[in-house]
C-alpha positions as CSV (number, residue, x, y, z in Angstrom):
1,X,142.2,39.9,21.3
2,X,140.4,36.4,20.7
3,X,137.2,36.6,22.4
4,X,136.5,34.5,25.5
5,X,133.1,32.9,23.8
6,X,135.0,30.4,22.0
7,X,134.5,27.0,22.9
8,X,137.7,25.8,21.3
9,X,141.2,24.9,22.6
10,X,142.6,26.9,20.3
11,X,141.1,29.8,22.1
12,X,143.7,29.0,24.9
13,X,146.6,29.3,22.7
14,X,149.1,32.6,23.4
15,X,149.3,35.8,21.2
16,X,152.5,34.3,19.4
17,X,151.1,30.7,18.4
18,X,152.1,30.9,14.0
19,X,153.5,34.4,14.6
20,X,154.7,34.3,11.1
21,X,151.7,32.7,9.1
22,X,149.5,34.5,10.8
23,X,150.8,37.5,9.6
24,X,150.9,35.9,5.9
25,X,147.5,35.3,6.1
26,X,146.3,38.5,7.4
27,X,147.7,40.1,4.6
28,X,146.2,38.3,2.1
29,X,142.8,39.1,4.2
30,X,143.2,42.7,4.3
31,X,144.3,42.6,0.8
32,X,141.0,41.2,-0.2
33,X,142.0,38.3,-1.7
34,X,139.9,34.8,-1.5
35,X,142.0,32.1,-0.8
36,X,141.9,28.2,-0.3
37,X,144.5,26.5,2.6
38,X,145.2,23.2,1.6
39,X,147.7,21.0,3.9
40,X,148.7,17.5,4.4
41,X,147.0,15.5,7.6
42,X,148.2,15.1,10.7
43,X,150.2,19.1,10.3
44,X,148.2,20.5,12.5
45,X,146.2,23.2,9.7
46,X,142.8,22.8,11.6
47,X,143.9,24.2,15.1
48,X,145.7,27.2,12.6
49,X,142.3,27.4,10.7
50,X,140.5,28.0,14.1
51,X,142.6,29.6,15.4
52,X,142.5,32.0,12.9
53,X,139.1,32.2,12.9
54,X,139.3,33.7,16.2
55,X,141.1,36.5,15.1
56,X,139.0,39.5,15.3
57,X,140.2,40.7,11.3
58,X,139.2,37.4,10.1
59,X,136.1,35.5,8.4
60,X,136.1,32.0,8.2
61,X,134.5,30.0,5.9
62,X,134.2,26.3,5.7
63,X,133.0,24.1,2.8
64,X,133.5,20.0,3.3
C-alpha cells in the first residue's frame, strides 16, 4: 500500500499503473542487485521512478 504522506501525483495513481515493470523491478530489488534506469525524455520514467519509490519494498536513490 503507497502511504498517504506522499505529496506526489503519482501517489494517486491505482495498484495496476506498470503492472508488468513494476514487477521487473521488484525483482531485481529483492534480488539485491544495484541498478541504473536510464530512458529517453518525454516517456514518462520519472512518474515510474516515483512511483516506485512509493512502494513500500523499495529505496530510491537519486544522483543528478
Amino acid at each position: 500500500m503507497i502511504s498517504k504522506s506522499y505529496n506526489f501525483t503519482e501517489a494517486q495513481l491505482g495498484k495496476d499503473f506498470a503492472k508488468e515493470k513494476l514487477a521487473d523491478f521488484k525483482e531485481l530489488i529483492n534480488e539485491g542487485r544495484s541498478f541504473v534506469v536510464i530512458s529517453m525524455p518525454g516517456v514518462g520514467v520519472s512518474y515510474f521512478l516515483r512511483y516506485l519509490a512509493m512502494q513500500p519494498f523499495a529505496k530510491f536513490f537519486h544522483a543528478g
